[in-house]
ZANUDO-512878 format. One record per residue (C-alpha): x, y, z. Coordinates in steps of 0.2 Angstrom, whole numbers, plus 2048, in hexadecimal, padded with zeros to 3 digits. Layout:
N
XYZ;...
// end
This chain:
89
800800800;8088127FC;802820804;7F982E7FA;80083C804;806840814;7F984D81F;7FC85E820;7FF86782F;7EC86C830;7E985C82D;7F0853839;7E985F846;7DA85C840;7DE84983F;7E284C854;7D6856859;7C784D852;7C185A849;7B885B838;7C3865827;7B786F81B;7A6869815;7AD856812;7B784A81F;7C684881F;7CC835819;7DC82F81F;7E381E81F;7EF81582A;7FD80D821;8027FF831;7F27FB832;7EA7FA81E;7D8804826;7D4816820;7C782182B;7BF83382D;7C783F836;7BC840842;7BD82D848;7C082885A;7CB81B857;7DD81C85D;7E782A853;7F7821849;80A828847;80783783C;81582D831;80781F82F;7FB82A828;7F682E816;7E883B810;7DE836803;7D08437FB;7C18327F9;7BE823802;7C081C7EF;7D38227EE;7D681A800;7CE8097FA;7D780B7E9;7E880A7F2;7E37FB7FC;7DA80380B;7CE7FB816;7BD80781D;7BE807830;7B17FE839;7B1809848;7AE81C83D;7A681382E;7AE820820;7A381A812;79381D81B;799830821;79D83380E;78D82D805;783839813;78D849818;77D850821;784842831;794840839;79C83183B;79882D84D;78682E847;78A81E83C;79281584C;78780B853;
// end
């Protein structure tokens, strides 16, 4: 798997702090670990060496990405009107 790029610093502060980028979450992957998530997800946060930015849940799946099970990414992208902890059940 090769990363698509590495976060900026805005980011990767948002990445940390949990808090959404712009109209659209933000998708990283997690290169150790082969999952990509939102932003805003609650699982544990990676090395910021082991993440990789991608702009669509496709292009994070295209490079051999998993969709967490815990933030569900695919479901926060089809409906932007809920956040991802909405989809957790």
């Amino acid at each position: 798997m090769k990363p698509h790029t590495r976060p900026t610093e805005d980011q990767w502060r948002a990445l940390v702090d949990r808090r959404p980028v712009g109209e659209s979450p933000l998708i990283y992957a997690v290169t150790t670990t082969g999952i990509y998530c939102v932003n805003t997800c609650a699982a544990r946060k990676p090395l910021r060496k082991n993440v990789a930015v991608f702009g669509t849940n496709n292009e994070a799946r295209s490079a051999g990405f998993r969709p967490c099970k815990r933030c569900k990414p695919d479901a926060a992208q089809m409906n932007p009107q809920t956040t991802p902890a909405e989809h957790m059940g």
